[in-house]
Every structure is written in structure tokens, then in C-alpha cells.
NUVEXRO-880068 format. One record per residue (C-alpha): residue number from 1; residue in one letter; x, y, z; chain. Coordinates in steps of 0.001 Angstrom, whole numbers. Last residue first. Layout:
  num  residuo       xx       yy       zz  cadena
  NUM        A        X        Y        Z       A
...
***
This chain:
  num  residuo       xx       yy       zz  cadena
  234        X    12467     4255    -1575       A
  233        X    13056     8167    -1738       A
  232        X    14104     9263     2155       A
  231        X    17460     7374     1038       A
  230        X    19244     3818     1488       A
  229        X    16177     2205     2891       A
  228        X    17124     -342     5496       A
  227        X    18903    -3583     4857       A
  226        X    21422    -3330     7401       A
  225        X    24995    -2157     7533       A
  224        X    24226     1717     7550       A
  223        X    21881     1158    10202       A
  222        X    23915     -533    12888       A
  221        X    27097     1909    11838       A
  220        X    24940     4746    12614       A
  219        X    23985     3408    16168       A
  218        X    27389     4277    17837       A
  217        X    25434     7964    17370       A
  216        X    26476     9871    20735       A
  215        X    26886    13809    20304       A
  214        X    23514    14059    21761       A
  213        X    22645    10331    23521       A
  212        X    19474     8692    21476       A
  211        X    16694     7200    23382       A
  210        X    16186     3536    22011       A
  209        X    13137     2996    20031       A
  208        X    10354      101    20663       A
  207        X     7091     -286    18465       A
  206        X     3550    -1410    18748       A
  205        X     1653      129    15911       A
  204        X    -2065     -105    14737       A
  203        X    -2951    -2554    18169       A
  202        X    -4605    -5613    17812       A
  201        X    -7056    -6037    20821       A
  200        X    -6611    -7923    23599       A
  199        X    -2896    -7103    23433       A
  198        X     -432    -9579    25767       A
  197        X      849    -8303    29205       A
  196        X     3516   -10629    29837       A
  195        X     4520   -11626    26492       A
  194        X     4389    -8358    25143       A
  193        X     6377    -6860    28255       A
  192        X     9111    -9758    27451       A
  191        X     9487    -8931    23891       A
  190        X     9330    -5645    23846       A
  189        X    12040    -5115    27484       A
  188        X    15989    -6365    25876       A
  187        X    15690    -4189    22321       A
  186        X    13790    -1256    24073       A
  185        X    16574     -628    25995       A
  184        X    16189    -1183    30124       A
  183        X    14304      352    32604       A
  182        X    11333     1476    29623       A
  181        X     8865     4652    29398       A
  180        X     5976     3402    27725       A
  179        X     3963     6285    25706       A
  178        X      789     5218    24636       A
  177        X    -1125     6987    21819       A
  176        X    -4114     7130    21216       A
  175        X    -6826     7102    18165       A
  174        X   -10127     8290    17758       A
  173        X    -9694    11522    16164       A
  172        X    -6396    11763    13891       A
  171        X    -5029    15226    14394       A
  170        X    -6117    15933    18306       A
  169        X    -4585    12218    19176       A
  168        X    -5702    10868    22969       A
  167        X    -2743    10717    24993       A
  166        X    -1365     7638    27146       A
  165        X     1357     8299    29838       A
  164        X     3499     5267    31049       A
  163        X     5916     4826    33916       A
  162        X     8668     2839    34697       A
  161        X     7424      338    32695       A
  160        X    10426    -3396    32729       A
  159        X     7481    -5316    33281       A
  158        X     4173    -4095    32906       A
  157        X     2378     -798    33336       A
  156        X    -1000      605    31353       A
  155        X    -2156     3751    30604       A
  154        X    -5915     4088    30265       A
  153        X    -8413     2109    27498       A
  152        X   -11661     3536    27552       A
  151        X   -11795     4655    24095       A
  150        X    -9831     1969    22092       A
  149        X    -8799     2931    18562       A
  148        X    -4426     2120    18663       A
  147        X    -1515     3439    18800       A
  146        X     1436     2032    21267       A
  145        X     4972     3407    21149       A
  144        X     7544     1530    23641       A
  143        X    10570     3643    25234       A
  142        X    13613     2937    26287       A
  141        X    16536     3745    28951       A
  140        X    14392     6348    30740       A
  139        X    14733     8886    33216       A
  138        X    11064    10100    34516       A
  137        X     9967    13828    33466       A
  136        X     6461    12638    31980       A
  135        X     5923    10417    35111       A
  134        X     6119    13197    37212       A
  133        X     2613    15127    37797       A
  132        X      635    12558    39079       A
  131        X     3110    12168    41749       A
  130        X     5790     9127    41774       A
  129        X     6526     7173    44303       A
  128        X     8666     4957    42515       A
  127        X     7709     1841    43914       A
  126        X     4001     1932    42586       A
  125        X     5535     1825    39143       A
  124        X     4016     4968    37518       A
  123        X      341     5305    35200       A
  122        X     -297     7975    33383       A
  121        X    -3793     9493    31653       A
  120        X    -5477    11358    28986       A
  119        X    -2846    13826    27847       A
  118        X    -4121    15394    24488       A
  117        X    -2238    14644    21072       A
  116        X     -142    16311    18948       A
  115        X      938    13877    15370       A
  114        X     3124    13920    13163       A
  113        X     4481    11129    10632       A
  112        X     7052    10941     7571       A
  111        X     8837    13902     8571       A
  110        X    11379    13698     5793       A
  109        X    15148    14485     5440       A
  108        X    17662    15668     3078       A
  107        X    20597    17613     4623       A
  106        X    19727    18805     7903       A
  105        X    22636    21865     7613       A
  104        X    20755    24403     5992       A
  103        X    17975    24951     8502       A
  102        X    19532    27966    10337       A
  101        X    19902    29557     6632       A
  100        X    17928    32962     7800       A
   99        X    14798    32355     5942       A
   98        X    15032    28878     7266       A
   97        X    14835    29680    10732       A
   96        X    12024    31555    10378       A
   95        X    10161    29383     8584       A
   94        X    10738    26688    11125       A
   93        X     9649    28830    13781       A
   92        X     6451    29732    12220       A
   91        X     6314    25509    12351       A
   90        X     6829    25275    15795       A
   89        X     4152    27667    16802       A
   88        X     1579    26087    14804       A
   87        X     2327    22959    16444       A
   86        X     2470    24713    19668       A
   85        X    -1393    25885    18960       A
   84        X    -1877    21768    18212       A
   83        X     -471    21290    21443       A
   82        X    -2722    23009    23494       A
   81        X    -1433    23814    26947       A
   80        X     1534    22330    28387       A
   79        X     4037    20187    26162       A
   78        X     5912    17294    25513       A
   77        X     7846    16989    22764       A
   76        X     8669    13403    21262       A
   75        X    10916    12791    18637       A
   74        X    11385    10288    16846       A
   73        X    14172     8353    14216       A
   72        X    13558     5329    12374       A
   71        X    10269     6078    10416       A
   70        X    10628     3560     7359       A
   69        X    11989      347     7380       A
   68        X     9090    -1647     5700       A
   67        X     6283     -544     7665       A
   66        X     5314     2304     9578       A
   65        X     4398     4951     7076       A
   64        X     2476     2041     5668       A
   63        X     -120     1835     8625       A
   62        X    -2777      256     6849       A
   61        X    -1997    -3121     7335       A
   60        X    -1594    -2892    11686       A
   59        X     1700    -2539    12529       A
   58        X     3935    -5119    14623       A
   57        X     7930    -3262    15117       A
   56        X    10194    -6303    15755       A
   55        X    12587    -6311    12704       A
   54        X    12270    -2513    13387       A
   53        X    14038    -2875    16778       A
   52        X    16477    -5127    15667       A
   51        X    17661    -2204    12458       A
   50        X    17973       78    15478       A
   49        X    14642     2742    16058       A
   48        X    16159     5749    17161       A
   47        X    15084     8160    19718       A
   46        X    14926    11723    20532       A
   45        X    13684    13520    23251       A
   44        X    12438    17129    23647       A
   43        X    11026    19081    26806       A
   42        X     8013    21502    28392       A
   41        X     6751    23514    25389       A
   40        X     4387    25714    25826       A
   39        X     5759    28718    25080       A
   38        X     9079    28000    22554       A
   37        X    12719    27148    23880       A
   36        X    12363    23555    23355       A
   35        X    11371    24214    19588       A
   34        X    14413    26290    19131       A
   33        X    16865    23765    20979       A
   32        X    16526    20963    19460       A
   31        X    16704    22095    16232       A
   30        X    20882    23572    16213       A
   29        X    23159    21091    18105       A
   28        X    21163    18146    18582       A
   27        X    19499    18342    14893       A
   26        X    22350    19323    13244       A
   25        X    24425    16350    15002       A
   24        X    21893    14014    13849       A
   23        X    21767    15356    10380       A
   22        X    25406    15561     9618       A
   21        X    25928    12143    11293       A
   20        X    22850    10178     8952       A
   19        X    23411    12402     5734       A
   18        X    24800     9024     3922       A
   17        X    22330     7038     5337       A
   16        X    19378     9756     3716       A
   15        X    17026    11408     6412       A
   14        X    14076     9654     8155       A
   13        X    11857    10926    10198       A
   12        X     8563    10244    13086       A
   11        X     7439    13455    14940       A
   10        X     5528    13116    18218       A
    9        X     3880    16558    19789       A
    8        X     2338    15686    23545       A
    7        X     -181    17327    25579       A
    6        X    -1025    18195    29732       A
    5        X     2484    17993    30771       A
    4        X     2429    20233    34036       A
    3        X     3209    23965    34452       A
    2        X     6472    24545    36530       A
    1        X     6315    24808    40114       A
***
């Protein structure tokens, strides 16, 4: 049996609209792939945040990285072991695939957030049957990104959850993040899983992405017609 999620790595980017296909297919084709391949790391996912989906993304004031169209792609790595030490691993990598050219092809881009973070606790639809140890590894047709400061909160379900896992940040002490894995795109499930669950307490980011299909990018067109940031600069 392979050796259970116990951490997550999230990294949130941007690259320039014009670099949007060369830097998506880079990243599928040649990025993936290294960090997946490293110790302690268990899978990758990426996701993109359509120009709807950041129309609807609620941040708390301070969280400018956040705000105003920034942080549209993700990607989530979840790991076993410490994932600050596959941090560190990841970014030795990095240097030494840009000492051989293997990062020439991104184009301009910016990791505007990242964060590793310690698995607290999941929750699964009761239907599923899920063990403790599978709701990491569960299909998904969106996701929904919760941080926030509350201690004793666990992972939570709701309509539309498949199953949720909720990790306590190992960068930023005090804060978690909540990982909802969705049924349906994120851009059909926020609305209704906010109504039906409601926040007792503000939250610093509630957010929905759409899981991104390698080779697939119909979304490109979305974001170069809206109002979004032009380049990693504004």
C-alpha cells in the first residue's frame, strides 16, 4: 500500500495572457512531472480560476495576493512526510532544471502564493465509502479553497463535497486550509454550498477553481476576453 497523504504543497500563479498556451502546455508537459517524481510526493493537480470564478472569490482585506484578478492558476501537491522538507526538495529541483534550460519554456510567470501545510483531518460523503485514507485520491470536477484562523475547526461536507481534507499551514502558523473536492465545477456548486452551509466566522479566502485537463485549455479564450490583468506586472 502506498504511504498515505499526511501534508499538502499549494502554489497560486499567474503568467502573462499572451504566454497563457506556452505556459500551460510547458507546465503539463515538462513541470509536472519532476516534482511528481520526487520522495514524498504523492500527486499534482492543477486548476484554473475562470474570470466567473474570480467575480465570486470573498477574501478577507488583507489578503491582496487574492484580490483583484490575481492568482488564477493552482496547484496542489499532496504529499507524505514533511512537506516543508519536499519544499526544499522541489526547489533544488528547480535549480537544476534551470541550469540545464528545462525551465526555458514557462515564459514569464509568478508564484504569487505558497504554502505546505500539515493534514489535520478529512471528511467523505457517507455514500462513498470511503477509508480514511482515500479522500485525497477522490475524482473531482471542482474544488473550493477555504483559509481561515480557527483551531478546532475539522473538515466539513455540504452539498455537491465529495470529500474534504483540511491542513493546518507549517509557513503561516495559525491558519488552515480546506480543501473541498466538488461533483460538479466550481462555477455551478459555490454558490449553493455557501448558501447551505453558511460561514460563522469570516473566512480569509473562499474560492472555487476548475481542475484543468493537460493538453485541454478551452479556458484561455475566457481569460483573454475578460478584464483580468494583462501581465504578471499590474
Amino acid at each position: 500500500m502506498a504511504e498515505p497523504v499526511t501534508g499538502v504543497i499549494v502554489a497560486a500563479i499567474d503568467t502573462d495572457i499572451d504566454n497563457l498556451e506556452a505556459w500551460n502546455r510547458w507546465y503539463d508537459r515538462e513541470h509536472l512531472a519532476p516534482n511528481v517524481a520526487l520522495p514524498g510526493v504523492v500527486s499534482g493537480h492543477r486548476y484554473v480560476a475562470t474570470p466567473e470564478l474570480h467575480a465570486s472569490r470573498r477574501t478577507a482585506a488583507g489578503e491582496r495576493l487574492w484580490r483583484d484578478g490575481l492568482s488564477t492558476f493552482l496547484t496542489v501537491y499532496f504529499t507524505t512526510g514533511d512537506p516543508v522538507e519536499v519544499i526544499a526538495a522541489m526547489t533544488e529541483r528547480r535549480d537544476e532544471l534551470e541550469a540545464t534550460g528545462r525551465m526555458d519554456g514557462a515564459g514569464r510567470r509568478v508564484v504569487r502564493i505558497g504554502d505546505a501545510a500539515i493534514l489535520r483531518s478529512t471528511w467523505s460523503d457517507p455514500d462513498l465509502r470511503l477509508d480514511p485514507e482515500d479522500p485525497a485520491h477522490v475524482v473531482h470536477a471542482g474544488l473550493r479553497v477555504r483559509i481561515e484562523t480557527s483551531p478546532v475547526a475539522v473538515a466539513s461536507g455540504g452539498p455537491a463535497v465529495l470529500a474534504s481534507l483540511r491542513f493546518d499551514s507549517a509557513l503561516q502558523p495559525g491558519r488552515q486550509i480546506e480543501l473541498q473536492l466538488l461533483d460538479r465545477p466550481a462555477t455551478e456548486a459555490l454558490e449553493t454550498l455557501r448558501t447551505a452551509v453558511g460561514d460563522e466566522t469570516a473566512p480569509l479566502l473562499d474560492a472555487g477553481f476548475e481542475p484543468i485537463v493537460a493538453m485541454q485549455y478551452g479556458f484561455i479564450d475566457d481569460l483573454r476576453r475578460s478584464s483580468l490583468p494583462r501581465t504578471i506586472d499590474q
